[in-house]
Structure formats: structure tokens, C-alpha cells
C-alpha atoms as one frame of an Amber mdcrd trajectory, in Angstrom:
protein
 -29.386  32.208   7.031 -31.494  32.607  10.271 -30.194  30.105  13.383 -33.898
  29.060  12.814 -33.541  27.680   9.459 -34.000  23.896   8.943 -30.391  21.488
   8.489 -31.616  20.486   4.958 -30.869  24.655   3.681 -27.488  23.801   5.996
 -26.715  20.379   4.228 -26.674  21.609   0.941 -25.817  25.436   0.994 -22.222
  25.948  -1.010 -19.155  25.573  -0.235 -18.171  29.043   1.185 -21.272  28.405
   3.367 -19.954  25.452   4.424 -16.775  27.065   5.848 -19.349  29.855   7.792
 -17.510  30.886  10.876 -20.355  29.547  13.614 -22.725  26.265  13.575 -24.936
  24.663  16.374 -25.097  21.089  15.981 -28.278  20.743  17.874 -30.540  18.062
  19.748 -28.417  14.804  18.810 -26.821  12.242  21.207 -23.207  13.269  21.726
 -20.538  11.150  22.856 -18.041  13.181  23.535 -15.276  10.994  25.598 -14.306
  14.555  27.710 -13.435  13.730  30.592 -16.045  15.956  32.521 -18.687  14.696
  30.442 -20.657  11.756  30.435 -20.583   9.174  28.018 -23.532  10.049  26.612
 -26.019  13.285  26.563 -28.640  15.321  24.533 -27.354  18.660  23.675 -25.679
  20.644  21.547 -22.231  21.229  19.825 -20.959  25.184  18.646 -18.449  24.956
  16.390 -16.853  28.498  15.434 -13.633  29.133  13.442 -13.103  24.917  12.811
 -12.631  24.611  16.795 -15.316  23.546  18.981 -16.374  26.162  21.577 -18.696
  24.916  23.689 -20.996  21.241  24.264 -24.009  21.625  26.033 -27.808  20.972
  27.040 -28.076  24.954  26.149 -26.273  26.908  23.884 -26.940  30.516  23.075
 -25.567  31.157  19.990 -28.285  33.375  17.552 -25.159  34.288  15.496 -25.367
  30.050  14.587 -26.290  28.279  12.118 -28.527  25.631  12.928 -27.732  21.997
  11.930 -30.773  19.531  13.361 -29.171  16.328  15.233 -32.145  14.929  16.124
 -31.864  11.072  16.218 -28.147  10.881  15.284 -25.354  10.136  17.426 -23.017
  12.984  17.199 -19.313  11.369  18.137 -15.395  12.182  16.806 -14.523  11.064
  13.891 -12.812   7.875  13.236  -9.270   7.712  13.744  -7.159   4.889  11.464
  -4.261   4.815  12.900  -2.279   3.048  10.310  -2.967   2.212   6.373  -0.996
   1.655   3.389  -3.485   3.890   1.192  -1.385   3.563  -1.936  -2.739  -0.402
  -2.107  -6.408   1.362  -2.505  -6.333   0.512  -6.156  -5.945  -3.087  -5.703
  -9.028  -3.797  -3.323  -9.625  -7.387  -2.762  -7.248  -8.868  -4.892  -5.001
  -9.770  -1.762  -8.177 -11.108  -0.029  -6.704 -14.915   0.266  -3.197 -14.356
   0.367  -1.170 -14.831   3.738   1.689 -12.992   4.890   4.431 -14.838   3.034
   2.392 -14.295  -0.539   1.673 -10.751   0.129   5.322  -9.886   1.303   6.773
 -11.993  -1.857   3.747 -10.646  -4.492   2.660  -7.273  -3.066   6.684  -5.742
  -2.753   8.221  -7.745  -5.220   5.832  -7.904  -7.870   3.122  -5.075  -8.392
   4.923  -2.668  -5.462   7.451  -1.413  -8.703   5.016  -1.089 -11.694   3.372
   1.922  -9.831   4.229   5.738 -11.130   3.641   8.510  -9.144  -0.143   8.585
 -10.800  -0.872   5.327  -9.346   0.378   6.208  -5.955  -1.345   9.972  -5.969
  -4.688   7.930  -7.340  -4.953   5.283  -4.949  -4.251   7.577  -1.876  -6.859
  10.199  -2.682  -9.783   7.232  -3.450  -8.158   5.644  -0.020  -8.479   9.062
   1.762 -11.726   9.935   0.438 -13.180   6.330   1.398 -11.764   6.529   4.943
 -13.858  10.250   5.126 -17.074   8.275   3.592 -16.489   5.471   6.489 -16.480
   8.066   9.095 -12.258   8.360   9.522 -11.673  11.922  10.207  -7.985  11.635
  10.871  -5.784   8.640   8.843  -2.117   7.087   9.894  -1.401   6.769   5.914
   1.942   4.535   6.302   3.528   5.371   2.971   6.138   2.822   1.709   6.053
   2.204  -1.814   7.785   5.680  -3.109  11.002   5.181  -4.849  11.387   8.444
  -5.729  10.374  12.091  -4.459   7.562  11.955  -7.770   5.978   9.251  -5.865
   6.189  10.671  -2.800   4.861  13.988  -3.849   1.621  12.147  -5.542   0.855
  10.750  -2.104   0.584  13.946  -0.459  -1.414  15.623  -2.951  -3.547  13.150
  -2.950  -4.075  13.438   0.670  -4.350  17.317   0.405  -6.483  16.841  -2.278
  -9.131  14.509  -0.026  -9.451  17.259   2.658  -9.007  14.250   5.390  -6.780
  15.214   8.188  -3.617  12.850   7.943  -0.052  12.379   9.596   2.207  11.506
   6.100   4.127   8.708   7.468   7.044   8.866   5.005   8.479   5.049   4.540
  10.989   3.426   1.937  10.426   0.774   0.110  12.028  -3.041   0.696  12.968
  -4.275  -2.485  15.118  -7.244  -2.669  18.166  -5.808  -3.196  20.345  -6.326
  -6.191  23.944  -8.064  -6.936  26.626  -6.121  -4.864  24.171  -3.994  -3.339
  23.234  -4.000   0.785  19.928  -5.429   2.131  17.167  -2.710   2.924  17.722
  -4.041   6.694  20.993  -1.639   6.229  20.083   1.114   4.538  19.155   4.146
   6.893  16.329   6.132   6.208  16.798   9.070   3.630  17.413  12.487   6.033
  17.162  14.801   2.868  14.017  13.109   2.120  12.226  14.173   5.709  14.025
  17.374   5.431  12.761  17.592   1.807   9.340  17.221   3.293   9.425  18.631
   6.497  10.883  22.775   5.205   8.322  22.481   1.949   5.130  20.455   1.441
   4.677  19.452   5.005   6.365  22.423   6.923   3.149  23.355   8.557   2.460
  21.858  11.712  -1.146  23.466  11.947  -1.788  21.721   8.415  -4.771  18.970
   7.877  -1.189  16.785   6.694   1.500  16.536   8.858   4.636  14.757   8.522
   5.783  11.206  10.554   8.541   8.582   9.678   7.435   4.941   8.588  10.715
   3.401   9.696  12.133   0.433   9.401  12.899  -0.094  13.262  14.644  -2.370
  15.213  12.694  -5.627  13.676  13.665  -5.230  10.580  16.878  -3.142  10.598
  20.074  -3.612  12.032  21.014  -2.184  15.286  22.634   0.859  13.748  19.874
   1.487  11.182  17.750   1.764  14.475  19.420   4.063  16.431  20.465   6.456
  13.642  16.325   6.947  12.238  15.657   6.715  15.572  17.537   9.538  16.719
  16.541  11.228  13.255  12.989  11.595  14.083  13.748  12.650  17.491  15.421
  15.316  15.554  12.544  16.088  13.855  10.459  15.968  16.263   7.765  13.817
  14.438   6.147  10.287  15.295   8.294   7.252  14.001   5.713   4.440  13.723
   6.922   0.913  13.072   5.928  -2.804  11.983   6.837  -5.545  14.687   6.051
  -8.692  13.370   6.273 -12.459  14.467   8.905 -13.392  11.960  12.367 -13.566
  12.976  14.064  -9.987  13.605  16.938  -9.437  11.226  19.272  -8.069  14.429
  18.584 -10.248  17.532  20.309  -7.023  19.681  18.271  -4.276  17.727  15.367
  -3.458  20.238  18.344  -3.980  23.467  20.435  -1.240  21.724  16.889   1.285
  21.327  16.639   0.634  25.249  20.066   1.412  26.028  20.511   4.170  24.099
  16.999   5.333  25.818  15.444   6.095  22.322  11.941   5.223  23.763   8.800
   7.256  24.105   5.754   8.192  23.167   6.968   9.553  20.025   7.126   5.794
  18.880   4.493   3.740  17.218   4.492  -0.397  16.653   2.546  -1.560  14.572
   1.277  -5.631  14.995   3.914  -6.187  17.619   1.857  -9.956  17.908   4.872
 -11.578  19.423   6.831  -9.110  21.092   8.278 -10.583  24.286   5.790 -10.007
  27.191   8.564  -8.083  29.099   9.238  -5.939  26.564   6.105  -5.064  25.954
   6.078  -3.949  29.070   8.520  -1.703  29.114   7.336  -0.045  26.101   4.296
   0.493  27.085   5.663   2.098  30.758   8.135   4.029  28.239   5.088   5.582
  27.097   5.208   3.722  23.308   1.901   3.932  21.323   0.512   0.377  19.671
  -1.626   0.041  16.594  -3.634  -3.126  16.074  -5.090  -3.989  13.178  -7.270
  -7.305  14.224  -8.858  -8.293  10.762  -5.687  -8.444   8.621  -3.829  -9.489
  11.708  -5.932 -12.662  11.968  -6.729 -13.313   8.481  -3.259 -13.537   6.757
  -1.436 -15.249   9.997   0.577 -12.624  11.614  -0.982 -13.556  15.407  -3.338
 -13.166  17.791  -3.925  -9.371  18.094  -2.543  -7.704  21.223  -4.921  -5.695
  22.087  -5.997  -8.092  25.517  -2.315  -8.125  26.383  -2.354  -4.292  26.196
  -5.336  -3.584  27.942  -3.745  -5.866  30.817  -1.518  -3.449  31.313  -3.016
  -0.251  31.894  -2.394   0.923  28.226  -5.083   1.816  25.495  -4.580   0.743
  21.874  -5.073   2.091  18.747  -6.376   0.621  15.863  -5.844   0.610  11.936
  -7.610  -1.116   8.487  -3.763  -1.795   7.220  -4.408  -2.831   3.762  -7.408
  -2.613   1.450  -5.729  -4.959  -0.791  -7.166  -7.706   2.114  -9.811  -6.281
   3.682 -12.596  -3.392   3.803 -11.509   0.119   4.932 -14.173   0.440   7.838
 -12.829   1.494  10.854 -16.274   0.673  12.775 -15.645  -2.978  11.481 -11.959
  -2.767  12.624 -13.447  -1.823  16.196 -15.429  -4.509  16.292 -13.045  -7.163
  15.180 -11.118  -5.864  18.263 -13.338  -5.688  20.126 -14.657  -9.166  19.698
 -11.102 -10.566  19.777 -10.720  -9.814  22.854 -13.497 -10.932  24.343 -12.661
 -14.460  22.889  -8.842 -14.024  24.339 -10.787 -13.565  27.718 -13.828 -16.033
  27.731 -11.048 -18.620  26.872  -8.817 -18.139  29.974 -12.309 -18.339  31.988
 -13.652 -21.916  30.027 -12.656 -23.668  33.370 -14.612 -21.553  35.203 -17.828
 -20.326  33.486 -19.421 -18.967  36.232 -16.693 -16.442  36.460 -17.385 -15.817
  32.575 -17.570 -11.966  31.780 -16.825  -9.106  29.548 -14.184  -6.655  30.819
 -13.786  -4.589  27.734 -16.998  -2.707  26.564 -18.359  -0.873  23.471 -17.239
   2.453  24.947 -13.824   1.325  25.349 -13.487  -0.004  21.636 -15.100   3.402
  20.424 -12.231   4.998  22.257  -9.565   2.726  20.947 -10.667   3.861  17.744
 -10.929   7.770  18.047  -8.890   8.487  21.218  -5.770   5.870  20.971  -5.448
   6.881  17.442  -5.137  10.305  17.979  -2.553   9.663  21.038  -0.466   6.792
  18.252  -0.632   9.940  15.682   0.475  12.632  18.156  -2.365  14.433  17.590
  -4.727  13.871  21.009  -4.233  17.066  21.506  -6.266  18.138  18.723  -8.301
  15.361  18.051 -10.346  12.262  19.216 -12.387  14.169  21.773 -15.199  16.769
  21.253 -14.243  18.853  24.140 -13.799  22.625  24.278 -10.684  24.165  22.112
 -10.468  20.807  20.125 -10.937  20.572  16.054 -14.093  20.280  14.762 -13.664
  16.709  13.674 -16.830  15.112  13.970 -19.334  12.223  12.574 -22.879  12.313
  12.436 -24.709   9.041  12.659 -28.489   8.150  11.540 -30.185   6.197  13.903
 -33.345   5.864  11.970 -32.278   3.340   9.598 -33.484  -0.754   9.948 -30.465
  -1.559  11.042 -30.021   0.431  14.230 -33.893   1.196  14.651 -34.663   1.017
  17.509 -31.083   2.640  18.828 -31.669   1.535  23.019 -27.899   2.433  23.460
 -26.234   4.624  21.116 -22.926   3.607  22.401 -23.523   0.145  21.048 -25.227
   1.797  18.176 -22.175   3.424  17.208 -19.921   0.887  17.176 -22.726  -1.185
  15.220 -23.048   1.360  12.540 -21.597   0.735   9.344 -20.891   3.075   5.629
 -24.719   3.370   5.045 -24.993   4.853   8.522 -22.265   7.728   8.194 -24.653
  10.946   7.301 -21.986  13.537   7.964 -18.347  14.248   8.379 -16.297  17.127
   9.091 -12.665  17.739   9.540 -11.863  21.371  10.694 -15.689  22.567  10.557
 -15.792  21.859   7.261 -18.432  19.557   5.809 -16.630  16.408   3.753 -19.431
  14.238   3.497 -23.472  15.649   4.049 -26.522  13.816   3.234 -24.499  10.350
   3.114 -22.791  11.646   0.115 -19.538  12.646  -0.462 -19.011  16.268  -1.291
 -16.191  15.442  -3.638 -16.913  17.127  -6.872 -15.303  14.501  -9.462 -15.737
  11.160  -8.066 -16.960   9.216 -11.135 -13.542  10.285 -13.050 -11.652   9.110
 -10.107 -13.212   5.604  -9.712 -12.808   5.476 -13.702  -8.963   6.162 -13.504
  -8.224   4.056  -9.946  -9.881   1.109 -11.807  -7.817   1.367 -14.924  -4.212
   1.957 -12.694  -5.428  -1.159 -10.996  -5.957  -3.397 -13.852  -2.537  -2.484
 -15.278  -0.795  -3.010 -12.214  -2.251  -6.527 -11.805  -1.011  -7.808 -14.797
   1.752  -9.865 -13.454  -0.264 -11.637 -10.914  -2.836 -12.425 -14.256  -0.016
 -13.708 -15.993   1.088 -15.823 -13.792  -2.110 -17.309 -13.605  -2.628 -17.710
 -16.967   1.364 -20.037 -17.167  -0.094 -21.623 -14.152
């Protein structure tokens, strides 16, 4: 192929094509959040090898092939920043259930009946859904895997997907039996993450990469803390962790991860709605990442998102969908829930004074929150959530043309408007995942078939109950 042939041969030439070691993504509207860029321009994007090379008005590159961005917004891919993927199978069926129900129902009930099918089913249909949505890069917070089989299926299906992903290896919480000690006490499994980290997830250059889901100092004892702590510091991979606003099962937990100066930005809190205001603060000066995730945060009562608290103090969020069991996986939608959230936090401290009424946080900044503060909460901002020189081709392609965003009068604001049916293209490492707003997925009607079977069957308790009720 010429560098004068149209996208359309591009779009749909074959896979080996597809992986062609030079392409010119040319004429669109790129928001590139580099920081010698600005936030938006016409021009053109080389990729060569799965790295970007060089963003520009003009590119010479006759070696290229040509992909036509004319009218779309041409922006980093998505990053979700935290999701239990293995729910994927059970969309909706959480949607009016509260903390308290989910926590008793989700872990006690349906969490056991899954086999490593289930789990390796549901994460691939997850993984492939975030790559439809525009998610180039996916926190997948893995906590239901009882045994390696489980954990194994998780990762294959996350290989299988072709999304980039950190594997955040978790345990589960079940309640625990006669005789036996609470989760809170139970320290993470080492020769688990070594399992892991010297076979299927050894590379570090890999689309999946290995991170800790740990318990941390909410919901573990002091000890617990400091020894997984101290573990994935050993590892040298993320440890992300829920902080919620029920009461912590060691009061002196979080004082002991100070002390023992087991802070930085190798940590990850998720929620963190009530956290202390002071130590917030010294997380965030610690360097600590934070993951919002407004929608389910609001809707099932865990508190008012943080993200206005954050921002307050110099520090940029990330976001995440959580759980598809509750709520869509759009990360666009999660933006805007954000997004909006804060804006309400704000215009209520201001009622006394409208005149002084005003927006602080804009469109840009929840775009960001979403690509760049995901990559930083994933240790991978070094890679991805920019299109800048030396970074990996992770990108998103959005249509403009379409009745909803026609006409598109500030493609910032068009962005973060845009929803599934906007999402043309997606690649991860130069590769194309989605072209043509299709999935390139080759058997997607067998997978739906088999996710909605595993779901049914793992249901059945809730059904039953319903039935006695």
C-alpha cells in the first residue's frame, strides 16, 4: 500500500497489515496532553514499531501508511483505573443494591459458585468492552480467585482481549469458617505474586503486568499491612487498595504504614470517601495515587466522591467504572459523573454567594483525570496517557460527524461528551483493536453466548431467594 491510499483499504486490510511497522494518522484534531503541545491542534500522528515517533502539522513519512483523521478527535485512550472485570457476567443485576447488599450477596453468595471459566469469561467480555468504550489501558482489581485455576483464567482472558492491563492480584474475603482467622488477618499469599511475577506475568514490557489488590490498612490488621506492604515494595509493583467509610478493622493500621514510612507513589486507594482530611493530606504529599469511581460511589452509598477534596490539594485523580454488576463500563460516562460532582461540591460552598458562582475544574481536566491520572495510579505514565514522542501507541479515534456531537465547536467538550457509538478506533501498541466502530475480535457471538449462560447459573441463588421470598 501507497501512503496515498484511502483509510477505508487501511481499516480493513488483515491482521499482519494491521501490525505494519509505520502509519500516519493524518488531518484529525489531536489532543495530545504533552506538555509542549497545546491542548488541541490539526496535524498528524506517525506511529512506527507500536511507539509514537513524531505529532505534527507536517510529517514526512512516504514509507507511511495513511490513515484519514479528518473530523475525528484523535486523543489517548481511556485509562480505567480500577474494575472488578470478573463481575462482567452479572451486568445490572446489582443495579439497586447498596453497599451492605452487595458486600453480603456479591462475596458471600454468587462470589464462590464461579470456576475458573466464569472468571476467564467474564474478564475477557469485561476487557474487550472496556477496548469497545475507548479504555486502552484497565486497573482489573482481581479478587474473587480462590485458587491459582482462577487466577490463571483471569489473565488469559486479559491476554486474550489484547487490552493493555496491570493484573492486580487480590484474595478473596469470605466469611471465615469455625476455628479459622478473619480475612482481616490473613497476609497476602507471597508464592502467589511470586507464582505470577517469574511465569505468566514476568515481563515487564508485556500488554499485562502484574500489581497487588491488597487488603491494606482499612481492612487488615496492622501487621497484615505492613507485611503486603513491604511485599510489594519487594516486588516492586503497585499495591492498590479500597478505603471505605465503614469502620476500619485496626483503628492503628494506617499510623503504623506512616511510621514504618511504607508510603509512596507505589500505593493506590481506592474510594478513600472518608479518609481523615489530614491524612489525606499526607498521602497525597507522600506521593499516593487515588482512584475515584463517582457513579458507584454515589449510587450504592459509599460517599461523596473525593475528587474536589483532591483537586484542593494540588493532586490529580484517577478514575475507575468499579463494577459492571451496578453500573455501565464507560469510562467517558465515569468522567463526566466526576466531573459533574464536583462542580456540585463547588457551586454548593458558593450558594451564599452566587455572584462568586464558577467552574474551577474543566472538560480538559476531567479528560486528563481519565487518561493521565490513570496511567500515573497504574504506574504506567511513563508509557501511557499522553501521545507524546517515545510513548505507546495507545490511541482513540473519535467521529465527530454523528447527531450527537454535530456540530463539534470544541472537541475537548466533544470528547468528554462522546459516548460507545462514538468510539471509531482503538489501538493499544499500534495495533488496531477496534476499526470501523467494530470490534476486531474474531468470535464475539460465542463469547456473549457462553458469558450469558455462566451468568444465569451463577444467579441462581439470588433467584431462589426470590422465589422463598
Amino acid at each position: 500500500m501507497t501512503a496515498h491510499q484511502s483509510s477505508e483499504a487501511v481499516f480493513h486490510a488483515d491482521d499482519d497489515h494491521a501490525k505494519r511497522s509505520a502509519m500516519l494518522i493524518r488531518g484529525g484534531r489531536i489532543i495530545s496532553f504533552a506538555v509542549d503541545r497545546p491542548d488541541v491542534f490539526e496535524g498528524n500522528v506517525l506511529i512506527e514499531n507500536g511507539r509514537i515517533t513524531a505529532l505534527g502539522k507536517y510529517i514526512d513519512a512516504p514509507h507511511a501508511d495513511i490513515v484519514d483523521a479528518q473530523d475525528r478527535i484523535v486523543m489517548p485512550g481511556l485509562v480505567n483505573a480500577h474494575m472488578h472485570t470478573w463481575q462482567t457476567g452479572l451486568r445490572g443485576a446489582c443495579a439497586d443494591w447498596a453497599l451492605p447488599d452487595y458486600l453480603r450477596d456479591m462475596h458471600g453468595k454468587i462470589g464462590p459458585r464461579f470456576t475458573p471459566e466464569d472468571v476467564r469469561l467474564a474478564t475477557l467480555a469485561g476487557a474487550l468492552n472496556q477496548i469497545a468504550c475507548g479504555t486502552t489501558t484497565l486497573g482489573d482489581w482481581c479478587h474473587n480467585n480462590p485458587t491459582p485455576d482462577h487466577t490463571d483464567g483471569a489473565i488469559a482472558g486479559l491476554q486474550e482481549s489484547g487490552v493493555r492491563a496491570v493484573f492486580l492480584h487480590g484474595a478473596p474475603k469470605p466469611a471465615p469458617s469455625p476455628g479459622q482467622p478473619h480475612f482481616s488477618q490473613i497476609p497476602h499469599p507471597r508464592d502467589e505474586v511470586r507464582r505470577l511475577a517469574s511465569g505468566a506475568l514476568s515481563s515487564s514490557d508485556a500488554l499485562v503486568t502484574l500489581g497487588m489488590a491488597i487488603l491494606g490498612p482499612h481492612f487488615s490488621t496492622s501487621d497484615v499491612a505492613l507485611r503486603d506492604l513491604r511485599l510489594a515494595r519487594e516486588m516492586g509493583v503497585i499495591a492498590s487498595m479500597h478505603q471505605s467509610g465503614s469502620v476500619a478493622i485496626d483503628d492503628g493500621a494506617w499510623g503504623a504504614v506512616e511510621k514504618a514510612g511504607l508510603i509512596g507513589s507505589w500505593m493506590n486507594v481506592v474510594h478513600a470517601n472518608k479518609l481523615p482530611l489530614d491524612r489525606l493530606r499526607r498521602l497525597v504529599d507522600g506521593g499516593v495515587s487515588f482512584t475515584s469511581t463517582p457513579e458507584v460511589e454515589l449510587s450504592m452509598g459509599h460517599g461523596a466522591p473525593i475528587v474536589d477534596q483532591l483537586l484542593a490539594m494540588g493532586a490529580m485523580p484517577s478514575l475507575g467504572v468499579d463494577v459492571e454488576s451496578v453500573v455501565s463500563g464507560e469510562m467517558l460516562t465515569v468522567a463526566r459523573f466526576a466531573l459533574a460532582q464536583q462542580r456540585a461540591s463547588e457551586h454548593a460552598r458558593l450558594n451564599e454567594k452566587p455572584s462568586d458562582a464558577h467552574t474551577s475544574a474543566s472538560s480538559l481536566q476531567a479528560l486528563r483525570w481519565a487518561t493521565q491520572g490513570g496511567a500515573r495510579a497504574l504506574g504506567l505514565d511513563h508509557r501511557v496517557g499522553t501521545l507524546a514522542p517515545g510513548m505507546q501507541a495507545d490511541l482513540v479515534l473519535i467521529d465527530t460527524r454523528a447527531l450527537n456531537l454535530t456540530p463539534s465547536h470544541d472537541p475537548i467538550a466533544s470528547a468528554l461528551q462522546a459516548s460507545l457509538a462514538n468510539i471509531e478506533a482503538v489501538m493499544i501498541g499500534g495495533v488496531w483493536q477496534k476499526r470501523d466502530g467494530k470490534l476486531l475480535y474474531q468470535d464475539l457471538e460465542s463469547l456473549k453466548r457462553a458469558l450469558r449462560v455462566s451468568g444465569r447459573r451463577l444467579l441462581e441463588p439470588l433467584h431462589a431467594d426470590a422465589s422463598e421470598a
